[in-house]
C-alpha positions as CSV (number, residue, x, y, z in Angstrom):
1,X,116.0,-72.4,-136.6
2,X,119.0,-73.6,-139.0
3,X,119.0,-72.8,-142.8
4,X,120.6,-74.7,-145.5
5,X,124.0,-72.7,-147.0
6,X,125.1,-74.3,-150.7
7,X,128.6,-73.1,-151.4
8,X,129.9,-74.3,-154.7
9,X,134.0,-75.7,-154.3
10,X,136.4,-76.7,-156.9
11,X,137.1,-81.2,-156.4
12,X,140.8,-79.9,-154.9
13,X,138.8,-77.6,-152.4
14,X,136.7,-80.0,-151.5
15,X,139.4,-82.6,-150.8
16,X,141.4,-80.3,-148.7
17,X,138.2,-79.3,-146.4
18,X,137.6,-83.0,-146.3
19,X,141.0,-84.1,-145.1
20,X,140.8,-81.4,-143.0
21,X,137.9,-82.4,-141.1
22,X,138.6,-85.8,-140.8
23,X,142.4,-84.7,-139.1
24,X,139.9,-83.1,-136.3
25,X,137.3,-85.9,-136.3
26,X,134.7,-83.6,-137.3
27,X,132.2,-83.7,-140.1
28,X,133.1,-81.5,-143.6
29,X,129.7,-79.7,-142.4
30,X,130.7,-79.0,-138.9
31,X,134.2,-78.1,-139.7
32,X,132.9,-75.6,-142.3
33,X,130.6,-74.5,-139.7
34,X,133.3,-73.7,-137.1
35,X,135.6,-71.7,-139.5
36,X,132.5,-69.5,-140.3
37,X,132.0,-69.0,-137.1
38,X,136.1,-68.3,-136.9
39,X,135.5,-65.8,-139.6
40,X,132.9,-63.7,-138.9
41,X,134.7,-63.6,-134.5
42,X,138.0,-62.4,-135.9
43,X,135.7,-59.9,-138.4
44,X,134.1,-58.4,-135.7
45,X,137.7,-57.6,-134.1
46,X,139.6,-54.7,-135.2
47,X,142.5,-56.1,-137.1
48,X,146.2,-55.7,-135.4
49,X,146.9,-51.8,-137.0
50,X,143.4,-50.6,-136.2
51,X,144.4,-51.6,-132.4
52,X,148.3,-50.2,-132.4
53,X,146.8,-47.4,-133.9
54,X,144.4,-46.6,-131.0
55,X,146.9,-47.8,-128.1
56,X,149.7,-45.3,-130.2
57,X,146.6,-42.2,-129.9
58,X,146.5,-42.6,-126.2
59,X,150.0,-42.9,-125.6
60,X,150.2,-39.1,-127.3
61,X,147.4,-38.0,-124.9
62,X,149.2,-38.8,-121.9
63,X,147.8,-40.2,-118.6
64,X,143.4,-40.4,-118.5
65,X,143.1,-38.3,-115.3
66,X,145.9,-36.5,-113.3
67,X,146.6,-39.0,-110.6
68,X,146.9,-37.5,-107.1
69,X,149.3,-38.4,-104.5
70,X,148.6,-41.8,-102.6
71,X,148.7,-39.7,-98.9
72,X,145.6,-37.3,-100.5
73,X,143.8,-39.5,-101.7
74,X,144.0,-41.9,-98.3
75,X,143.1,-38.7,-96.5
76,X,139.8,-38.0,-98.8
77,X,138.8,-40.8,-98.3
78,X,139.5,-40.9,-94.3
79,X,137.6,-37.7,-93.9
80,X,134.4,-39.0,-96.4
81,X,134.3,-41.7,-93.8
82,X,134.1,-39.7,-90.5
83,X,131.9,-37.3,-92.5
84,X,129.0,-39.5,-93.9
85,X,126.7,-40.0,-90.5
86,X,124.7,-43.4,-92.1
87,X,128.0,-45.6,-91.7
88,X,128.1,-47.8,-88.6
C-alpha cells in the first residue's frame, strides 16, 4: 500500500530537485523517492567515527581467541577423524 507524503519546498528548492531529476531522467517524485530511501540506508549505518571507534576498541583487546599452532591444530583434527566411528 503507498501513502501520499506533502513536503512543502521554497520555488529555488523546487527548481533544483527538478533539474535534478530530469539530469537522471527520472520523475521529481521518483527522484525524491530514491534520496529518501538514500537517507534513511545511510541512517541506519553507524556513521564513519562510530565504526573507527569500534575497530580502534578491538585493536586494544588484542587477537578474538588465542590462535594455535597450524601442526596442532592439523593433528586435532587428524585424530577427531580416526576417532569418530560414523565416517566412511
Amino acid at each position: 500500500m503507498t501513502k501520499r507524503l506533502q513536503v512543502l519546498l521554497d520555488d529555488s528548492e523546487l527548481r533544483t530537485i527538478q533539474r535534478l531529476a530530469r539530469r537522471d531522467k527520472v520523475t521529481t517524485a521518483e527522484w525524491v523517492r530514491r534520496r529518501l530511501r538514500e537517507g534513511a540506508a545511510a541512517s541506519a549505518r553507524p556513521d564513519t567515527a562510530t565504526r573507527l571507534a569500534a575497530i580502534h576498541a578491538a585493536y586494544r583487546h588484542g587477537p578474538a581467541a588465542p590462535e594455535p599452532d597450524i601442526g596442532q591444530m592439523l593433528d586435532e583434527i587428524e585424530r577427531g577423524y580416526r576417532s569418530d566411528r560414523s565416517l566412511p
